[in-house]
C-alpha positions, 0 to 999 in steps of 0.5 A: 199575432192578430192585427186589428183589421183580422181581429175586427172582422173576426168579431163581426163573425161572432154570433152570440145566441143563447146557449142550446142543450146540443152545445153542453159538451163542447161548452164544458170542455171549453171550460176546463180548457180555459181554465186549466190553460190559464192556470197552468196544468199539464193537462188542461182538461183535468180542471174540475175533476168530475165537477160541473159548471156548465151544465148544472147552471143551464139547467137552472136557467136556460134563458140566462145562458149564452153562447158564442159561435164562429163559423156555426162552431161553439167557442164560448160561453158565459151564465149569469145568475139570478137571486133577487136584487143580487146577480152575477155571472160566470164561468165566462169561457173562451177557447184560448186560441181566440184570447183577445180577440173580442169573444169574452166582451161579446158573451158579457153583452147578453149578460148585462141585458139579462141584469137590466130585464131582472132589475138587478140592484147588485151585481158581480163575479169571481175573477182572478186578482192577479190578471190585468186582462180579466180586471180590464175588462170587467171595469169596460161594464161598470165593475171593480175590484172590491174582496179578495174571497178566499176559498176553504176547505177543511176535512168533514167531522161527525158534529153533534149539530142540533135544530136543523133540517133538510129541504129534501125532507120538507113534503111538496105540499109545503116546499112553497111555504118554505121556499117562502120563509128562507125569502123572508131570512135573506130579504132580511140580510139584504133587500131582494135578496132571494136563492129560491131559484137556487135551492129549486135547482139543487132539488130539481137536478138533485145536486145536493141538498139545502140545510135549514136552521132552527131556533124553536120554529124560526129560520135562523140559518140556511145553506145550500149544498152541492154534494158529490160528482156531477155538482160544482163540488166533485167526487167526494166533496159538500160544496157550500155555494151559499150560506146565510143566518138572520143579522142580530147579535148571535149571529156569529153563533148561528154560523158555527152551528149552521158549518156544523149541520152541514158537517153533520148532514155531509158526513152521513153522505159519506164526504 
């Protein structure tokens, strides 16, 4: 048990900077330790498999990811994410011996910071539903409960996918053009919206690769994908961190045939 005075002048020790390149392996370890943990495993450090959370999202911008150290020790951290007008943040980890203890409202200070510095106009996070601690505290910075997301998966088939493309195809001296046709597709599902930054770090720490969709020279579809160990998705498996088509009534089509280009591309990689 921590009383409230041990606890408060613990949190008087914490110093929250921004995360450094030296501190990746003990922020990745604290995470599958926290994760694992609250979930249950046996093995806590199993969490993730060979996936990474940490440092694939340090990478893809430094200045949006924060630390926690008590006595000059990591014991936490926390990433937040910019795409335009959308933001969120995660995984906010803790070292499970300083559960309830003021470290994860801490790491969440900065992040709120870098939301205001963006100008974020719709922010959250992916938390689990059935914890009333995590739920807690979220609400302390303005969040609520809205969807429950269900995560899928399904074994991938050979499709006969037609009219798409791969970003990793696109020469450089027209990235930028392109990068600026997939704004224009998610500025027109929702205002600002913007995953350039997230379709550069997948390019830039080869993490996959980003699948575009065409009818005839219009973008209809994107997806980016992250692919095999070392990305957020593991040995063996396309993770699709984002999926978006054009709004319209063939739109729902536009889907399946974006699923089935990612089947077709990740296929051909051997996931």
């Amino acid at each position: 048990m921590v009383t409230q005075q041990a606890s408060d002048v613990m949190k008087t020790d914490i110093v929250v900077r921004p995360l450094r390149e030296s501190d990746l392996t003990a922020a990745d370890r604290i995470c599958r330790l926290a994760f694992g943990t609250f979930v249950g495993l046996p093995d806590p450090m199993t969490f993730f498999g060979d996936a990474d959370y940490v440092r694939t999202r340090w990478r893809a911008d430094l200045s949006a990811a924060f630390g926690a150290e008590l006595g000059g020790e990591l014991v936490g951290s926390n990433f937040a994410t910019n795409w335009g007008s959308v933001g969120f943040f995660g995984p906010l980890t803790v070292r499970p011996d300083l559960w309830d203890q003021g470290v994860a409202k801490r790491l969440l200070e900065p992040i709120m910071e870098r939301f205001s510095a963006w100008g974020t106009k719709h922010a959250g996070l992916f938390t689990f539903p059935h914890s009333a601690k995590h739920i807690h505290l979220y609400q302390k910075f303005g969040f609520w409960p809205r969807f429950l997301t269900s995560v899928m998966s399904k074994p991938i088939e050979q499709k006969r996918a037609q009219h798409w493309s791969r970003y990793s195809e696109v020469p450089q001296s027209e990235r930028e053009e392109c990068l600026s046709i997939c704004r224009e597709l998610t500025d027109a599902i929702y205002e600002g919206l913007d995953v350039r930054g997230e379709i550069r770090a997948v390019a830039a720490q080869d993490l996959g690769d980003i699948v575009l969709l065409w009818d005839d020279t219009r973008l209809v579809g994107l997806a980016v994908c992250h692919c095999g160990p070392g990305t957020e998705a593991g040995s063996g498996t396309c993770y699709i961190k984002f999926a978006a088509v054009r709004p319209g009534p063939t739109a729902g089509r536009a889907f399946e045939r974006l699923l089935d280009a990612c089947e077709t591309v990740e296929a051909a990689r051997g996931m």
